[in-house]
LOMARDREN-122068 format. One record per residue (C-alpha): residue in one letter; x, y, z. Coordinates in steps of 0.5 Angstrom, whole numbers. Example, Ala and Ser with C-alpha at 12.3 -4.5 7.8 and 13.67 -1.06 7.14 Angstrom:
% LOMARDREN-122068
+---+-------+-------+-------+
! r !     u !     v !     w !
+---+-------+-------+-------+
! A !    25 !    -9 !    16 !
! S !    27 !    -2 !    14 !
+---+-------+-------+-------+
//
This chain:
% LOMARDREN-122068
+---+-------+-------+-------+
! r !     u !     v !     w !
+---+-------+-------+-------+
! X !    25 !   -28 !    -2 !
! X !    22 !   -22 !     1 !
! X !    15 !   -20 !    -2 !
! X !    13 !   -12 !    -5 !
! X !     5 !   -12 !    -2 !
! X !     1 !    -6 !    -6 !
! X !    -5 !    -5 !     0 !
! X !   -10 !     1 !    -1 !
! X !   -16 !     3 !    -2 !
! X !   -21 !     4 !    -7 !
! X !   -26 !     5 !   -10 !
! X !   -31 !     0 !   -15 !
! X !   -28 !     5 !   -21 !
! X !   -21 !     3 !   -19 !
! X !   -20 !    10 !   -16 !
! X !   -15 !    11 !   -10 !
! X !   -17 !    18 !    -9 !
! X !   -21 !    23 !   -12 !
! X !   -17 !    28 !   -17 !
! X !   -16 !    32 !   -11 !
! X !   -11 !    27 !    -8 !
! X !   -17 !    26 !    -1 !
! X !   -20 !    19 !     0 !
! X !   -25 !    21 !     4 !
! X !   -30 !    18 !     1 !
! X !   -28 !    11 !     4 !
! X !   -31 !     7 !    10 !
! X !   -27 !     9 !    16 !
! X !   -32 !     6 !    21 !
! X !   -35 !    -1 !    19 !
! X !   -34 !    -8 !    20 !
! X !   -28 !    -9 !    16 !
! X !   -25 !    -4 !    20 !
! X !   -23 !   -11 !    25 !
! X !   -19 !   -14 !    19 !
! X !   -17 !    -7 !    18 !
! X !   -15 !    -7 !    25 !
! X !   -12 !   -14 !    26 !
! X !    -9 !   -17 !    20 !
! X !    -7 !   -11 !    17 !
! X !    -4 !    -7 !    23 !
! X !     2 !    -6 !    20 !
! X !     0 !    -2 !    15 !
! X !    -3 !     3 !    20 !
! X !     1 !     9 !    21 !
! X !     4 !    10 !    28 !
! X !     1 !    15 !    30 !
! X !    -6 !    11 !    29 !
! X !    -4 !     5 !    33 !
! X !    -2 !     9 !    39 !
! X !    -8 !    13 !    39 !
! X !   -11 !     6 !    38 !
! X !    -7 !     3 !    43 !
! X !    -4 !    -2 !    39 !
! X !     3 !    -5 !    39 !
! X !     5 !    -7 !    31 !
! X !     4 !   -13 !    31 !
! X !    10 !   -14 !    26 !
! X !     7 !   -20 !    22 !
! X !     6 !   -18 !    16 !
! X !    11 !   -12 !    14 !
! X !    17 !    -9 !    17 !
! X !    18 !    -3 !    12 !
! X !    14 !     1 !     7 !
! X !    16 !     4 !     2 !
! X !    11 !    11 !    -2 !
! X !    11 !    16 !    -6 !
! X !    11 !    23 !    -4 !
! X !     4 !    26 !    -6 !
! X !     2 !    20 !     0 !
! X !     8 !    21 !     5 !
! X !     6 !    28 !     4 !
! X !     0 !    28 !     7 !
! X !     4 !    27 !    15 !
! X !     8 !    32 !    13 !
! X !     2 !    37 !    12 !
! X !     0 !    35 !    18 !
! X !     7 !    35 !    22 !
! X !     9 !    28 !    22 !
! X !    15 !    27 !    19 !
! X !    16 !    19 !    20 !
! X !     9 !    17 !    19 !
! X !    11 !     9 !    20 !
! X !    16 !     9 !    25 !
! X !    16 !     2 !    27 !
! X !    17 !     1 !    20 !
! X !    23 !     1 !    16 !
! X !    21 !     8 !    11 !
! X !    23 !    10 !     4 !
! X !    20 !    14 !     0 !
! X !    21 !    15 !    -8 !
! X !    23 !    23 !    -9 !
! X !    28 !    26 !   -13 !
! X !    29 !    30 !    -6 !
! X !    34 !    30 !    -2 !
! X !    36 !    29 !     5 !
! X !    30 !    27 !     9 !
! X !    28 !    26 !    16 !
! X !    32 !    22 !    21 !
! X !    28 !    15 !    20 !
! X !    26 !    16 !    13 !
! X !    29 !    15 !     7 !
! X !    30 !    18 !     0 !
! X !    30 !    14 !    -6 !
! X !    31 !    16 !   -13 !
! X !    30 !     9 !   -16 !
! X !    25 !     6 !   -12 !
! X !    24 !     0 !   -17 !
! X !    32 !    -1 !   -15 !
! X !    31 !     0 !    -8 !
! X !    25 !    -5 !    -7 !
! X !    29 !   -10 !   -12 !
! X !    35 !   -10 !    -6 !
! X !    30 !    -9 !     0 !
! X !    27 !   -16 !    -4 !
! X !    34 !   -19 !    -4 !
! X !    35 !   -18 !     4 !
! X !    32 !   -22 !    10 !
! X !    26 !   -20 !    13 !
! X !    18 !   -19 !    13 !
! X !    14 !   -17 !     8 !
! X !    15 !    -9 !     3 !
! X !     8 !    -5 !     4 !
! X !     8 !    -1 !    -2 !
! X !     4 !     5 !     1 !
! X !     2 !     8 !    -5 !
! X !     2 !    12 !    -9 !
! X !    -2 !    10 !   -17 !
! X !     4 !    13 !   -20 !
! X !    10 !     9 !   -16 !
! X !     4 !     3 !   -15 !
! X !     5 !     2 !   -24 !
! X !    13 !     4 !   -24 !
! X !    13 !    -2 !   -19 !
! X !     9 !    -7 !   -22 !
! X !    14 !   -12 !   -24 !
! X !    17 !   -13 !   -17 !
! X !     9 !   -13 !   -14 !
! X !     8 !   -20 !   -12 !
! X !     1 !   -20 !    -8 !
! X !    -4 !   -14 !    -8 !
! X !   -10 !   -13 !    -2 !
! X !   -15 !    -8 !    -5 !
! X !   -21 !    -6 !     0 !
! X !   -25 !    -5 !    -5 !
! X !   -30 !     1 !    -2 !
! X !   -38 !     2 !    -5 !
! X !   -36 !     8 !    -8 !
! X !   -35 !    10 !   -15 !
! X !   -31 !    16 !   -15 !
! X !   -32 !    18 !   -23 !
! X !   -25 !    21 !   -24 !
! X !   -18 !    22 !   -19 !
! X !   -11 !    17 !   -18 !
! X !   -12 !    10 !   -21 !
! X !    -9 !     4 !   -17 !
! X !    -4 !     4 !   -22 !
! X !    -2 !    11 !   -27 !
! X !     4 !    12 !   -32 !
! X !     4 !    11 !   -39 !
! X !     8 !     4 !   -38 !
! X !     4 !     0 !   -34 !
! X !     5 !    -8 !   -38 !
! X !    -2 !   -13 !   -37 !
! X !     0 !   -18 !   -32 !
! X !    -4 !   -22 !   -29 !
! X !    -6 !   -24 !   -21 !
! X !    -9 !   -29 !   -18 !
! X !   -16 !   -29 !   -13 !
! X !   -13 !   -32 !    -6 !
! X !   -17 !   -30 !    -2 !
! X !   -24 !   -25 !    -1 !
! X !   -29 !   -23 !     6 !
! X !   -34 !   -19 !     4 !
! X !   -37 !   -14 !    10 !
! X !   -43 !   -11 !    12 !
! X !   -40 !    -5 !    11 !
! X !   -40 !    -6 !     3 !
! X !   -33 !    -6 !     3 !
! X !   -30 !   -13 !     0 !
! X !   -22 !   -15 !     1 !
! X !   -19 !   -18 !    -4 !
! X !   -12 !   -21 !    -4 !
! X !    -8 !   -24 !   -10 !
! X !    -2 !   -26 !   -12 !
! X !     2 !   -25 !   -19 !
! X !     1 !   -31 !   -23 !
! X !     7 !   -35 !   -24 !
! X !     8 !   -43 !   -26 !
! X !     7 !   -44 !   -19 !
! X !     1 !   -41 !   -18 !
! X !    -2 !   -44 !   -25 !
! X !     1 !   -51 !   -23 !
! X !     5 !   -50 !   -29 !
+---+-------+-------+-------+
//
C-alpha cells in the first residue's frame, strides 16, 4: 500500500509560513539544500529541477496532492502545473482545472483510493489545513526544521479537528545550516513491536 508523506518546512514554533502565507524565513542556501536536492528531488516543483538541471529521480514519490492557498503560489506566478512529473491534485471546492491537474473536493477520499492504488509514495505539499484534515491517512512525516522562530503564521497542522496521534523518530541529520530533518513514521503495533 502506498504511503501519504507530509514533507514541509517549518519553523522551531511549528510554523509553515508566516501569517501572510510567505516562508521566506526559511534556509534556501545551506548545506541541507544537498538532502534537499537528492533524497527529496521529487518534491522539488518542475520548474525548479529544470533550472537545476535535474531529472526526477522518481524514487520517493509519484503524485502530489496540496491545498489551494500552496498551489496558488504557481498559479500567482504563472505556472499552472507546478509538479508536471508528477501525478497533481489539489483539494478545492473549484472546478474545472488545468490539463494535468486535478481538482479534488474530498481530499481525505481521494488519498484513501490513491493509497489503494499501485505506485510510489503521495507527497502531501501542504497546506497546515489540508495536512490536519489528512492526518488519519499521513503515514510518515519529513519536517525540515529551519533556526527560526516565526512567533505566529499557518501551523503544521490547523483545523478545529485534529486528534493526537502519535509518531515515531526514524531518522534525523542535523546540518551546518542550523536546519535538523526529521523523519517519522505513525505509530502502529509494527512500529511498537506490539
Amino acid at each position: 500500500m502506498r504511503e501519504l508523506t507530509y514533507y514541509v518546512a517549518a519553523s522551531i514554533d511549528g510554523f509553515i509560513a508566516a501569517p501572510d502565507g510567505t516562508f521566506d524565513a526559511f534556509l534556501a542556501e545551506g548545506d541541507h539544500m544537498v538532502a534537499v536536492m537528492s533524497d527529496f528531488a521529487d518534491a522539488l516543483p518542475a520548474h525548479v529541477l529544470n533550472i537545476l538541471g535535474i531529472e526526477p529521480p522518481r524514487k520517493r514519490f509519484d503524485t502530489v496532492i496540496q491545498g489551494w492557498n500552496s498551489y496558488s503560489v504557481a498559479l500567482d506566478a504563472g505556472i499552472a502545473n507546478p509538479y508536471s512529473h508528477l501525478t497533481e491534485y489539489v483539494a478545492t471546492h473549484r472546478t474545472g482545472g488545468p490539463a494535468g491537474v486535478h481538482y479534488t473536493s474530498d481530499a481525505l477520499a481521494t488519498v484513501r483510493a490513491l493509497k489503494a492504488q499501485p505506485g510510489l509514495g503521495i507527497y502531501l505539499c501542504g497546506g497546515g489545513s489540508l495536512a490536519g484534515s489528512l492526518l488519519p491517512e499521513i503515514d510518515r512525516l519529513i519536517i525540515k526544521s529551519n533556526p527560526v522562530v516565526l512567533g505566529a503564521g499557518i501551523p503544521l497542522f490547523g483545523g478545529a479537528a485534529v486528534a493526537a496521534t502519535t509518531f515515531v523518530p526514524v531518522s534525523a541529520q542535523t546540518y551546518a545550516s542550523g536546519v535538523t530533518i526529521t523523519e517519522y513514521v505513525r505509530r502502529t503495533a509494527a512500529t511498537t513491536g506490539g
